[in-house]
N, CA, C and O of each residue as an XYZ file, in Angstrom:
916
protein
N     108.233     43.088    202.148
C     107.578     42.888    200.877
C     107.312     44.216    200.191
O     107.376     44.393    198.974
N     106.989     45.179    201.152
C     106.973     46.504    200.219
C     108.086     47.036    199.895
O     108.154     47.815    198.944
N     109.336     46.643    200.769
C     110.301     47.470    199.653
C     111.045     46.492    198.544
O     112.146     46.852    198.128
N     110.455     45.253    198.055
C     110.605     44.386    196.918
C     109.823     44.663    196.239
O     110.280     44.792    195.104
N     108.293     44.934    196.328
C     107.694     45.686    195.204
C     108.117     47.464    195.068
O     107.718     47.760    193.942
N     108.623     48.504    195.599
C     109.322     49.426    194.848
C     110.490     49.345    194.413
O     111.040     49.981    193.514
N     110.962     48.328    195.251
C     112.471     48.271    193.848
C     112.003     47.578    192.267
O     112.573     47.729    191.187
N     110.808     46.809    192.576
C     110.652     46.035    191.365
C     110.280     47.098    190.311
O     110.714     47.158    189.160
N     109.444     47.881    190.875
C     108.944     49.124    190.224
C     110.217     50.410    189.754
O     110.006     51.054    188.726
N     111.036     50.590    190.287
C     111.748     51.016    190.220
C     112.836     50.677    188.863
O     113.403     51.406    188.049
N     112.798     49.241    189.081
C     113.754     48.505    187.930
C     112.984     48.397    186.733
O     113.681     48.140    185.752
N     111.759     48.515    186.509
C     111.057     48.792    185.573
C     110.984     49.525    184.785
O     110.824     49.253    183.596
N     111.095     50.741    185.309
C     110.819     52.098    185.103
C     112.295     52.180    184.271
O     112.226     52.690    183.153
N     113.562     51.736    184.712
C     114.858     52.053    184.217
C     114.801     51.313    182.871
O     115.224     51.723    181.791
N     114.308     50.362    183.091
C     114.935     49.209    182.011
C     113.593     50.041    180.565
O     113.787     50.108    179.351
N     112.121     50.620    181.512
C     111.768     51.136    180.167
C     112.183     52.725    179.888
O     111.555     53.386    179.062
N     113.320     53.295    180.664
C     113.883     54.544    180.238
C     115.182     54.025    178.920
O     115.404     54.595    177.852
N     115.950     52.608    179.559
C     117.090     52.068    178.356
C     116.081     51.818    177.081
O     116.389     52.402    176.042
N     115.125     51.155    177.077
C     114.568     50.914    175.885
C     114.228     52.131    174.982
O     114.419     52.158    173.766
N     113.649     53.232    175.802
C     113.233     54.263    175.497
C     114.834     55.144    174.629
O     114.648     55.921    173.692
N     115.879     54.915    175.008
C     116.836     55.214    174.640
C     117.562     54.867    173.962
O     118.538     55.488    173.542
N     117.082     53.318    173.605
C     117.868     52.674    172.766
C     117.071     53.191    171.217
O     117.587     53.558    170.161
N     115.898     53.067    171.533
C     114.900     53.281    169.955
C     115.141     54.981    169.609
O     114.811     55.302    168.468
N     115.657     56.026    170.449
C     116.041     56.745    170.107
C     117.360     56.983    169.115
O     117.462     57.843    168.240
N     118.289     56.028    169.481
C     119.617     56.071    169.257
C     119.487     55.335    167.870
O     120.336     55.604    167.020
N     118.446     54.385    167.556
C     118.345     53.429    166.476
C     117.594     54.407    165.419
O     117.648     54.138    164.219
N     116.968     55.429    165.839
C     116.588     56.440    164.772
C     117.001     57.318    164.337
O     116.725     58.059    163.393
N     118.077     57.219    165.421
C     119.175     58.791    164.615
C     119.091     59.725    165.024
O     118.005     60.274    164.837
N     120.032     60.410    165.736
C     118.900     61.546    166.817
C     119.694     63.219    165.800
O     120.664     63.126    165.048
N     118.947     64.537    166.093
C     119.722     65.784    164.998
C     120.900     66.153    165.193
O     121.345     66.257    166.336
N     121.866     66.510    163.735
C     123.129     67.215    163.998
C     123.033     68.123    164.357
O     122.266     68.914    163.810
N     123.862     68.513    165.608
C     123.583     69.807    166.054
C     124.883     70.486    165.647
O     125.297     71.575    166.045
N     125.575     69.473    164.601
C     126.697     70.918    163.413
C     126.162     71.106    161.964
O     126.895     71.450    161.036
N     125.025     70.891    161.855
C     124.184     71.062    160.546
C     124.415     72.904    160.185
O     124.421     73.338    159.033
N     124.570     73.685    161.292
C     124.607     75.517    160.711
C     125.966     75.362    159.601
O     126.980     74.668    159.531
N     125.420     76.278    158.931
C     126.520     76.218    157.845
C     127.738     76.900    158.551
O     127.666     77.249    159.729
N     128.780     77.064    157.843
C     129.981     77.803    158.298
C     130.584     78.823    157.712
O     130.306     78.978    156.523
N     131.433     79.668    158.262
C     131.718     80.976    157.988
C     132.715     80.880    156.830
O     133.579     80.046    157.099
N     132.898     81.483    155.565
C     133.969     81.571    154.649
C     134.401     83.002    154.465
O     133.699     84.010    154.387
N     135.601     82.882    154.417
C     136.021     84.324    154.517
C     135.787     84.935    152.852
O     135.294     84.409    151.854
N     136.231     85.926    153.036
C     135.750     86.754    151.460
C     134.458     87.542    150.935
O     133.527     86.800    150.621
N     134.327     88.360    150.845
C     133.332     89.051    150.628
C     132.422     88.448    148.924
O     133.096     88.031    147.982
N     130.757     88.541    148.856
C     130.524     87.189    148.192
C     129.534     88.765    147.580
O     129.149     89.758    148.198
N     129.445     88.481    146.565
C     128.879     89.356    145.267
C     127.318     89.399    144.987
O     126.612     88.434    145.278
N     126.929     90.274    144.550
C     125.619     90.703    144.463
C     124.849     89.119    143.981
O     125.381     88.075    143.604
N     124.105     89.302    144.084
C     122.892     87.444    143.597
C     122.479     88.861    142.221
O     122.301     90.074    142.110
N     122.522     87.483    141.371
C     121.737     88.231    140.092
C     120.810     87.225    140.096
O     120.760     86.146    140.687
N     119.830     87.978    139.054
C     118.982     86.773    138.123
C     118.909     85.281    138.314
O     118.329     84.410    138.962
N     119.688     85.446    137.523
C     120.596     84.178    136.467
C     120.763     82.989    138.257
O     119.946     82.117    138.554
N     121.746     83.283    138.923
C     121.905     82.998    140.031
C     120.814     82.070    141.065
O     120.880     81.019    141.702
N     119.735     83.203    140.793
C     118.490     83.088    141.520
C     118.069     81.745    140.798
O     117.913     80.793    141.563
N     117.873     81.526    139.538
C     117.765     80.066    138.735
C     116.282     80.806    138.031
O     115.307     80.082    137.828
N     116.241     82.146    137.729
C     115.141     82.715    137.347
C     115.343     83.751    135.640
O     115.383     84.981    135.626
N     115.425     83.006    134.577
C     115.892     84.091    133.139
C     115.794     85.245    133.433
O     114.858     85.618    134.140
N     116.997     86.346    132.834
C     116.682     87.161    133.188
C     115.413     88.070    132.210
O     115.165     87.585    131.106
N     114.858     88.994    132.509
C     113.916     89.471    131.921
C     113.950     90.564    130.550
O     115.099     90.952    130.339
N     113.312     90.916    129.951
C     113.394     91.275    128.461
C     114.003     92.800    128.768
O     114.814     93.250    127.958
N     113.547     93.754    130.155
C     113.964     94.931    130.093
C     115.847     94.851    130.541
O     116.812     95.549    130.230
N     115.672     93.681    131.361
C     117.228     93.747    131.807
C     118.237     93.011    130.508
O     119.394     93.431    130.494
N     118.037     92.426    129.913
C     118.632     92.019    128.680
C     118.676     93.083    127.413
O     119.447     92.727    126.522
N     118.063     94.178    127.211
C     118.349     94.986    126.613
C     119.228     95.827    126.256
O     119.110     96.672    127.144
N     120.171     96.251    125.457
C     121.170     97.095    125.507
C     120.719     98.703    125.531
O     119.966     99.073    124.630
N     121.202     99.774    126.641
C     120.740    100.611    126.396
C     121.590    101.415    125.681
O     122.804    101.228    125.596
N     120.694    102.716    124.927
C     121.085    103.227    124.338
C     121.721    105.078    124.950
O     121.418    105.658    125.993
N     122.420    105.436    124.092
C     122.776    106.719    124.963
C     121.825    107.854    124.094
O     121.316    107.874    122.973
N     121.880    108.723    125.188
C     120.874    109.889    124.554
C     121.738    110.316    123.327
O     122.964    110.311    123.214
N     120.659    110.730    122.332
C     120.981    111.402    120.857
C     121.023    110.447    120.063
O     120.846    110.859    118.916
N     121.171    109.375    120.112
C     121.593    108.608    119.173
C     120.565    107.193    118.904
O     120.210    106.463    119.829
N     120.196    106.988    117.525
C     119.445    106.244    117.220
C     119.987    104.888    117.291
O     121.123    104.660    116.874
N     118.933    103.581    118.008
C     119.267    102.259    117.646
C     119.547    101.544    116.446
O     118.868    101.584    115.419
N     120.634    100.856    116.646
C     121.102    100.231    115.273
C     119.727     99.290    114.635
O     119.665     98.934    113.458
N     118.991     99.077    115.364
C     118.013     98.362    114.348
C     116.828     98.869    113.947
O     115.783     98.260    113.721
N     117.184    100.657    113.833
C     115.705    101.543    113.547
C     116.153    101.601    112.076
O     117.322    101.667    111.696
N     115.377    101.577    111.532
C     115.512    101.859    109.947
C     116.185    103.053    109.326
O     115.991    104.041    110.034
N     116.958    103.341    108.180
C     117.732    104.337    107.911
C     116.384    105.098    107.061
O     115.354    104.532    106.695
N     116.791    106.711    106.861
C     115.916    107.692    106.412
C     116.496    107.256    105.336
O     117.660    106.855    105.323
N     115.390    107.311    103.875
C     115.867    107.292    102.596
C     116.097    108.572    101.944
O     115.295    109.502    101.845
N     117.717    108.482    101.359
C     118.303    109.925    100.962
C     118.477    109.542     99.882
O     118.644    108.365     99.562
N     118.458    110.638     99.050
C     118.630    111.309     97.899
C     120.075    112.052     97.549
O     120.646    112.844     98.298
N     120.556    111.599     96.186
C     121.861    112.868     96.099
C     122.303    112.930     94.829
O     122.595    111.820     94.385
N     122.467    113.889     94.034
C     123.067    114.307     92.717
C     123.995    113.406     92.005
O     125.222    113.494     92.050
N     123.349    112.583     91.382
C     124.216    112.049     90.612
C     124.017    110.631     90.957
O     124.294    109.828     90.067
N     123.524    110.102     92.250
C     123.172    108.882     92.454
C     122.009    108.309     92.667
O     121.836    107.679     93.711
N     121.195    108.404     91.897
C     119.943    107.594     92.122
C     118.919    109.088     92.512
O     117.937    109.036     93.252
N     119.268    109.975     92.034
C     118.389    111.521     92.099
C     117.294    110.523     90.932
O     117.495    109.709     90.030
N     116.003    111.201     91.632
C     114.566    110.893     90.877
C     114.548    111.893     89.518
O     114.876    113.073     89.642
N     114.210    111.431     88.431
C     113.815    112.598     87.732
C     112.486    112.250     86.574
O     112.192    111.055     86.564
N     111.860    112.924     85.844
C     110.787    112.644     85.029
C     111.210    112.063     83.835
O     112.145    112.658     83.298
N     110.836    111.181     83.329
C     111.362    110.582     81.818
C     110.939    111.384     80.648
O     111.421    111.123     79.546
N     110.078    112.339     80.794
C     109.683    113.148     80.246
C     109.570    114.635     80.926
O     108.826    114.995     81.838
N     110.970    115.709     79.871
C     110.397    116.962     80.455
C     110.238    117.872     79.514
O     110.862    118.932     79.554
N     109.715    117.690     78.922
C     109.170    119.141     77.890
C     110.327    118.888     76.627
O     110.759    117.825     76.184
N     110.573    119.994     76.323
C     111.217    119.966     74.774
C     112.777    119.491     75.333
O     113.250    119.311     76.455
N     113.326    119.385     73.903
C     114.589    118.502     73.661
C     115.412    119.654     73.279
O     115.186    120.298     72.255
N     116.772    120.030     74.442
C     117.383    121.760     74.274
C     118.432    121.022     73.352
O     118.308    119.841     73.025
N     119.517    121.867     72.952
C     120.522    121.811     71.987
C     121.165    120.789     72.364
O     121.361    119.853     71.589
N     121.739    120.791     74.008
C     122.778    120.407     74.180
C     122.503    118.668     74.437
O     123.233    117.754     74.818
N     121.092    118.755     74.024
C     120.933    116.727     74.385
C     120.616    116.359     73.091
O     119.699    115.543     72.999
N     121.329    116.889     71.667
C     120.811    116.757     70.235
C     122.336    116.782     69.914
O     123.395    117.207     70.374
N     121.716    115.916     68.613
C     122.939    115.928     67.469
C     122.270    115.742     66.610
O     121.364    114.909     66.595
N     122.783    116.970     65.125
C     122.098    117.051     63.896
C     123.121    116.609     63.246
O     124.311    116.559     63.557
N     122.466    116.239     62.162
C     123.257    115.814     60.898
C     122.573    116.203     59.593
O     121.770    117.112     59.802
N     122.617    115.846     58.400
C     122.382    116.208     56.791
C     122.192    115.032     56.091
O     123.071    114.796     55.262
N     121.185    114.126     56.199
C     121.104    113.146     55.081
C     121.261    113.595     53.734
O     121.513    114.615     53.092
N     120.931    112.060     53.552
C     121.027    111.949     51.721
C     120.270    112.664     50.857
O     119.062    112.456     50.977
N     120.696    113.693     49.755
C     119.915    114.190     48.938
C     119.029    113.197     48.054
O     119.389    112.117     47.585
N     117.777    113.825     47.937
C     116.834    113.265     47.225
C     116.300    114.426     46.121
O     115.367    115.177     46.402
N     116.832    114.463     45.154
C     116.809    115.219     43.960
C     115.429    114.788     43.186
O     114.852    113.701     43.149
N     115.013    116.467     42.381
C     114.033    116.040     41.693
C     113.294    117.407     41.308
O     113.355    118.469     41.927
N     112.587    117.129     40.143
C     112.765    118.059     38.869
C     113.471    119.683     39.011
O     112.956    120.800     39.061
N     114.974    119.175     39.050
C     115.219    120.690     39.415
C     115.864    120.853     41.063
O     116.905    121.400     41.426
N     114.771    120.127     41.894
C     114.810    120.786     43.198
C     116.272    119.453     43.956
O     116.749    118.376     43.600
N     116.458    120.446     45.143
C     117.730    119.692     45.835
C     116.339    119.465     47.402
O     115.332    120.116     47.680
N     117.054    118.130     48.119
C     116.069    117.703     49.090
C     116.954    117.174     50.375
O     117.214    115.993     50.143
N     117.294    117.415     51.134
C     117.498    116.997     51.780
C     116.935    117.039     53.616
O     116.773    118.094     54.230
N     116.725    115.710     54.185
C     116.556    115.778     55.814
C     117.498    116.592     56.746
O     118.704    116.435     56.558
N     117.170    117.290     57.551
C     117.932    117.785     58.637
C     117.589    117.116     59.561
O     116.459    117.343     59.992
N     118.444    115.993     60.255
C     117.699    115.195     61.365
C     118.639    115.694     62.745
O     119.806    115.781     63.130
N     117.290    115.936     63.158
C     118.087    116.022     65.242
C     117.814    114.497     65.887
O     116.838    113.766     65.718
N     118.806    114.317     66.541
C     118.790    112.701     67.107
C     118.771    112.849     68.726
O     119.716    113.531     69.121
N     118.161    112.508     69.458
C     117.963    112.192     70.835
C     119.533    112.076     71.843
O     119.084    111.590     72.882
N     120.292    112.165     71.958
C     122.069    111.863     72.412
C     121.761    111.542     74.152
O     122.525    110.881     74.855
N     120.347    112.235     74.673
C     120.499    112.603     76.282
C     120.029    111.049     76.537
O     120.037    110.216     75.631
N     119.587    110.740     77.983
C     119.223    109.888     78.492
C     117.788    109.943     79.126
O     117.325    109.203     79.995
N     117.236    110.929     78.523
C     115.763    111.306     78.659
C     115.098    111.123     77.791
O     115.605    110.643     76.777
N     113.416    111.483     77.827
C     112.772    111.557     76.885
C     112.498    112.727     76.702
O     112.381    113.452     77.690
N     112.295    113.317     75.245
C     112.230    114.507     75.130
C     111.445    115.041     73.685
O     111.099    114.079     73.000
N     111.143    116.198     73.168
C     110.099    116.440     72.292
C     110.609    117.379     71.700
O     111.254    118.159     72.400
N     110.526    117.627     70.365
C     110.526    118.602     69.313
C     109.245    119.004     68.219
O     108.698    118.143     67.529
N     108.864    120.481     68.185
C     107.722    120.852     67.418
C     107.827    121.669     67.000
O     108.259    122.655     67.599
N     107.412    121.673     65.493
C     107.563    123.048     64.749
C     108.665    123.008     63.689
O     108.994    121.916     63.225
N     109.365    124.347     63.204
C     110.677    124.363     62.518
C     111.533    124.135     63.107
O     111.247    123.873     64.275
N     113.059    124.079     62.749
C     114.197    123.938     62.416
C     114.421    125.851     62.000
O     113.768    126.535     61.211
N     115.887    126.347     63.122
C     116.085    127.365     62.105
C     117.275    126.941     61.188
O     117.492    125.731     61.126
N     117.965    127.664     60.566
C     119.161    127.185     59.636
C     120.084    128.148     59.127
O     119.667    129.275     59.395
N     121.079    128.172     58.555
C     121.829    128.922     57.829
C     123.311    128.291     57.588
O     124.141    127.722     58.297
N     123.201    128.736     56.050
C     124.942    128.318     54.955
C     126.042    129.511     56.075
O     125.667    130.572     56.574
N     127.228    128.954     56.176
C     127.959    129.980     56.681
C     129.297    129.099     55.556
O     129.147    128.060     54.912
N     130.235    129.764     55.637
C     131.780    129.776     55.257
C     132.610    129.364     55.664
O     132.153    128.357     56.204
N     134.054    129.380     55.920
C     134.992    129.338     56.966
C     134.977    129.565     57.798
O     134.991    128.974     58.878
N     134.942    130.570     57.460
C     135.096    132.171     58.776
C     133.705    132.525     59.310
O     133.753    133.520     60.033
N     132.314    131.936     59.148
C     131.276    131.631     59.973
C     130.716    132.571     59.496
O     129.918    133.069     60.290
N     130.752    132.925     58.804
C     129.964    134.540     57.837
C     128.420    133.532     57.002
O     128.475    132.591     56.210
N     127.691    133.950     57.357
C     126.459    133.323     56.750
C     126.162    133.709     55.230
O     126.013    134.871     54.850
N     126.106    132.750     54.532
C     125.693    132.808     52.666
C     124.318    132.662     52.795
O     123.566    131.870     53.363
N     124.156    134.103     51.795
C     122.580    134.094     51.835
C     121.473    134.611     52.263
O     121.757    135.787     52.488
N     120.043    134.388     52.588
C     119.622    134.803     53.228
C     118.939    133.303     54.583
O     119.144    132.095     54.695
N     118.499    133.854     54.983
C     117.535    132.826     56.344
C     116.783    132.232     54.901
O     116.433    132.754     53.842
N     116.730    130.469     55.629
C     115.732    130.144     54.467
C     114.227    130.352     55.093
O     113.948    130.743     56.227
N     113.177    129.911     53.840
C     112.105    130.137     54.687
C     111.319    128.931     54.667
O     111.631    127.918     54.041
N     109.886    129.133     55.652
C     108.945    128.013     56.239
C     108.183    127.505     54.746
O     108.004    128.156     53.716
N     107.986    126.739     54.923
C     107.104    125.947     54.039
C     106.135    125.425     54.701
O     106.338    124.476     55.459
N     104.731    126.047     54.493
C     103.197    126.020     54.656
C     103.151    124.554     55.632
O     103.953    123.772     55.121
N     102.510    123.946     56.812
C     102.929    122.678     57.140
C     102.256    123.056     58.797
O     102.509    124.029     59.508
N     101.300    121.848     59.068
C     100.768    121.707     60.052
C     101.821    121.089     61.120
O     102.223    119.954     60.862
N     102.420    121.863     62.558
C     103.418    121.894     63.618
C     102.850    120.054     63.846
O     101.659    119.767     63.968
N     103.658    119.304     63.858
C     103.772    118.106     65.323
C     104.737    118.236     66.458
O     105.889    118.659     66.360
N     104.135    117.820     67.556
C     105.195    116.758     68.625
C     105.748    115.749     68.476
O     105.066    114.728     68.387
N     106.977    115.687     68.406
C     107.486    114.501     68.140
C     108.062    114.256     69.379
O     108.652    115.112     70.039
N     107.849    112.741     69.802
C     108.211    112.497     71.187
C     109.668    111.661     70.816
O     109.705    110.564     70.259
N     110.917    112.500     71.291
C     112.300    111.687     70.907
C     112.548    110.580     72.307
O     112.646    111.102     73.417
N     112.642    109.060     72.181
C     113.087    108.511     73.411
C     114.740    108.633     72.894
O     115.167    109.013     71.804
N     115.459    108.179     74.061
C     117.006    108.245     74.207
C     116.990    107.492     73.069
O     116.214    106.566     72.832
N     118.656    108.283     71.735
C     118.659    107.686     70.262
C     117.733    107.877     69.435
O     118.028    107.255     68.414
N     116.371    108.617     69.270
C     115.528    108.803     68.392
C     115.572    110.005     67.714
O     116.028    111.006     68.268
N     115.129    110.030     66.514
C     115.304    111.109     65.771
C     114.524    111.606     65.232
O     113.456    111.057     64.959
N     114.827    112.815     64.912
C     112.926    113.539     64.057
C     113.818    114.060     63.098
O     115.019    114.247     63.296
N     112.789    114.446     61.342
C     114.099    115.265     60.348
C     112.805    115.804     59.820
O     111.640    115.411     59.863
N     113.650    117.236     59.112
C     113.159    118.126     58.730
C     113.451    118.949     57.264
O     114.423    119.691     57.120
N     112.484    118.700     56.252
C     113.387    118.959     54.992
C     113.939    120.539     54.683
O     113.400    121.639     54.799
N     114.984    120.197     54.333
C     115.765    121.417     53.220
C     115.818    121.356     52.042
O     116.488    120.535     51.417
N     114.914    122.469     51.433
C     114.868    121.976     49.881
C     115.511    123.236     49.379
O     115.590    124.084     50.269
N     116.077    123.676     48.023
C     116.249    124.523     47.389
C     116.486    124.001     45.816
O     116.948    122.906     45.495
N     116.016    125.156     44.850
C     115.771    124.518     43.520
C     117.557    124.947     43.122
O     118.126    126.020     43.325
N     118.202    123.467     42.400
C     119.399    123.629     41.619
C     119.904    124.722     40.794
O     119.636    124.964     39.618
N     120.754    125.405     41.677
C     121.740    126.767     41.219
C     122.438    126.496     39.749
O     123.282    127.343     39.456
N     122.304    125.842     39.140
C     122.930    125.576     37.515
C     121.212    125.372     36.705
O     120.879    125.662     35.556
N     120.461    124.823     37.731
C     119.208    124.873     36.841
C     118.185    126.284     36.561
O     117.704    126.523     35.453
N     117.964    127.136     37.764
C     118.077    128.543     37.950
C     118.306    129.489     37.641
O     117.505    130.326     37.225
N     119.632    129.620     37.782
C     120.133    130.309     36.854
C     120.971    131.275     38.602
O     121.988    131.933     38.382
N     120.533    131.242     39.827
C     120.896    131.724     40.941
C     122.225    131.921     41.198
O     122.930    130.984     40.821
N     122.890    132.983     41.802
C     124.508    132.996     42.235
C     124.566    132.241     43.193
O     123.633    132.023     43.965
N     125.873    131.671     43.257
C     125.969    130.303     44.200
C     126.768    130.636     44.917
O     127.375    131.695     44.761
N     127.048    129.563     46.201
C     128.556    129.301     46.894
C     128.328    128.368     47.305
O     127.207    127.878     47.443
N     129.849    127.697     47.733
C     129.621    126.641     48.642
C     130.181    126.978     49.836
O     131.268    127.443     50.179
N     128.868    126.527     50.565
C     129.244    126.415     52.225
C     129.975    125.213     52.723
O     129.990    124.021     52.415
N     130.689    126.102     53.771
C     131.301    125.053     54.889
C     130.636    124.124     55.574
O     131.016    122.957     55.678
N     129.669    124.563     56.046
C     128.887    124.060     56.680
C     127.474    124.391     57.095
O     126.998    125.445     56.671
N     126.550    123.400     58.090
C     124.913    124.109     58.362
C     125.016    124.345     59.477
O     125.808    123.709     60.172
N     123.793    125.903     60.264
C     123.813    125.625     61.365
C     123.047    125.570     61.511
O     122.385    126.422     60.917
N     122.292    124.646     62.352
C     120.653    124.210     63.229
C     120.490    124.496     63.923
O     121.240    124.157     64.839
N     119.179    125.553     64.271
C     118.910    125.478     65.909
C     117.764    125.016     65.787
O     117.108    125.429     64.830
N     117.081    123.901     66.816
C     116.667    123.291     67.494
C     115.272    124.101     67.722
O     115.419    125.263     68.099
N     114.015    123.665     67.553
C     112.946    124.717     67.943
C     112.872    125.011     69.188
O     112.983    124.226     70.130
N     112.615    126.562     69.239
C     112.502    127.064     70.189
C     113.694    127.382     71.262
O     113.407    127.818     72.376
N     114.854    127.173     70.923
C     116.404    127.197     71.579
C     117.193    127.991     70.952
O     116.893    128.112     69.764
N     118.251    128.687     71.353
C     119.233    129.545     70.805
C     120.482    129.434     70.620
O     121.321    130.302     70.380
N     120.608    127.989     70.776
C     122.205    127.415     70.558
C     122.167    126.604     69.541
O     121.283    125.748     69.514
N     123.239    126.710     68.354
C     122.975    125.874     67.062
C     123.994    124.807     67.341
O     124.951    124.830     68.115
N     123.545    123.817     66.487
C     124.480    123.016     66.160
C     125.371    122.937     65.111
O     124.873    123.601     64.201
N     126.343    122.513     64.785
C     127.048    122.628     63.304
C     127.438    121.509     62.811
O     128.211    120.652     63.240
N     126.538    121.637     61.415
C     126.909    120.549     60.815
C     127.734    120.303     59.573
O     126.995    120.447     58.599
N     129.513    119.850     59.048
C     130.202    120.168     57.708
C     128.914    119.429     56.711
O     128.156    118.459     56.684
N     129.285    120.624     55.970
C     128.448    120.522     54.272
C     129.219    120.264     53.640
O     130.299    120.833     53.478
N     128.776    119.273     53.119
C     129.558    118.432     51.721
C     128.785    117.833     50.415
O     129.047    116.817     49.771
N     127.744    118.794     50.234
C     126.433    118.730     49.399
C     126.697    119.660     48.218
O     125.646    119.774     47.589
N     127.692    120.378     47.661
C     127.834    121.194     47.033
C     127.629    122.533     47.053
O     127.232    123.023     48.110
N     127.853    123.376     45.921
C     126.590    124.892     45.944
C     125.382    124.627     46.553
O     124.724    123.643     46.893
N     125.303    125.902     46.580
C     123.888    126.219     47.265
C     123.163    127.550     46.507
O     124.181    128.097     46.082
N     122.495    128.064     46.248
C     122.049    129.791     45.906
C     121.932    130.355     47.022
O     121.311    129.918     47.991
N     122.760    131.757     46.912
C     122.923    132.413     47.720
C     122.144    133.985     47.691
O     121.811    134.744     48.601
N     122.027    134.073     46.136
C     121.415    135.582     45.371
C     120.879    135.474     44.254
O     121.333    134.694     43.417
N     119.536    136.431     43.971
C     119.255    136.590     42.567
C     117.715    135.223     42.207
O     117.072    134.701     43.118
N     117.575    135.058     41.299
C     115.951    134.842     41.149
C     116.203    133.296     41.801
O     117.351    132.895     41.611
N     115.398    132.448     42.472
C     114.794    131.498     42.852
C     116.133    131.039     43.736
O     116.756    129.992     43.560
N     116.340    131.751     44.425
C     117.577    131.957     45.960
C     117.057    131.143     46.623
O     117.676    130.100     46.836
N     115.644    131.345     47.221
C     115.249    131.008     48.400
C     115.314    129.308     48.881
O     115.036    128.480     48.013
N     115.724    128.776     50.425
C     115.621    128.103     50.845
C     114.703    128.148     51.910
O     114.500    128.958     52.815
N     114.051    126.761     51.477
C     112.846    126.477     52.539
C     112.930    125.188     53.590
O     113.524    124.131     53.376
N     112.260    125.514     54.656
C     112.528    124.503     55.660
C     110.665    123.702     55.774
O     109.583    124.183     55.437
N     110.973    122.513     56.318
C     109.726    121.498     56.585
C     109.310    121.347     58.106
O     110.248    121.556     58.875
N     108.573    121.152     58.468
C     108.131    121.196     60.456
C     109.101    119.768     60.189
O     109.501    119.263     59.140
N     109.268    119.396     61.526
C     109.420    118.369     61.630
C     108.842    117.110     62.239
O     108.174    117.084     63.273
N     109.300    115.642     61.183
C     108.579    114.890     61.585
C     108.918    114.029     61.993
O     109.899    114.500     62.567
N     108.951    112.659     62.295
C     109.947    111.770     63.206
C     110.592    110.790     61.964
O     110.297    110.636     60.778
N     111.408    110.334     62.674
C     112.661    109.148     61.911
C     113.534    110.127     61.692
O     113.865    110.970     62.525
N     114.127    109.998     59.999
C     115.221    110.219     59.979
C     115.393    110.797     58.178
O     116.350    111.279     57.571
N     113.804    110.423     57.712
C     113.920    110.965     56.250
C     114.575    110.168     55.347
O     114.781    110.762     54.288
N     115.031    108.890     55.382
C     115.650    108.214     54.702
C     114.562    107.532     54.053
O     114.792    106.674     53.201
């Protein structure tokens, strides 16, 4: 009887080692080829990007090489002759060479001859004239008739010329047939400009003029703005 109860015990023990083995097998027991495997080829740096991580603001940057400024720094503002050079709209007086004179219409009267000497603005500035007008009759041949005319008594203005504006200045002399004065006729006038030493020339087509002898003299007016018409 005792060796029917250790075999019984015995058969027990087996049948709960199969059970024990079966509920193992019904759960699935680990792959033991789960290690990954070898691939040949040599495999490249892990970036960023790779990692599944953006890359960051310093590594996305383009660098720059020494000396040389980034294309998105602002340019220095330049200046240059002739293109977009700054200048004052106003600079002081109005020289020869930004004028054009001319000889209006005579305005006659008892005796006397009248006419405007107008300087006209030609530059692209603003600019000013004050005071006289100088003048003189010349000839062909540029030989001056006469003498210098003279000032006529007259409180100086500024006249402010914008680009195209004009200031005039009278020329009077009393009529050489009314007079009794030696005459000629000039070729032409020359103007200089107050305060400047380059004349302008303007053809005369106004007749005689007195050149000598009693009531010769020609007189000039300051000048004032327009045009004397």
């Amino acid at each position: 009887m005792a060796y029917s109860s250790q075999s019984l015990q015995r058969g027990a023990l087996l049948a709960g080692a199969v059970a024990v083995l079966g509920l193992l097998t019904a759960c699935g027991s680990p792959d033991i080829h789960s290690a990954p495997q070898q691939v040949s080829g040599t495999a490249g740096p892990a970036t960023e990007a790779s990692k599944g991580s953006a890359p960051s603001s310093a590594s996305a940057a383009v660098s720059t090489p020494k000396g040389t400024t980034p294309s998105s720094a602002p340019a220095a503002a330049t200046s240059g002759s002739g293109t977009g050079t700054r200048t004052d709209s106003t600079s002081g007086r109005c020289h020869t060479s930004e004028l054009r004179a001319s000889v209006g219409r005579n305005n006659p009267g008892a005796g006397q001859e009248n006419f405007p000497v107008v300087l006209t603005n030609k530059s692209g500035r603003t600019c000013t004239v004050r005071g006289y007008p100088g003048a003189a009759f010349v000839n062909a041949s540029g030989s001056q008739l006469g003498a210098d005319p003279k000032r006529e008594s007259g409180s100086p203005v500024t006249v402010t010329l914008k680009p195209g504006q004009s200031a005039w200045a009278g020329l009077t002399f009393s009529n050489p047939e009314v007079s009794g004065a030696k005459s000629a006729t000039p070729a032409a006038l020359l103007v200089t400009p107050p305060d400047e030493r380059d004349q302008l020339k303007v053809a005369w087509t106004a007749g005689p003029v007195p050149v000598s002898g009693n009531s010769s003299s020609v007189f000039l007016t300051v000048f004032n703005s327009g045009t004397g018409a």
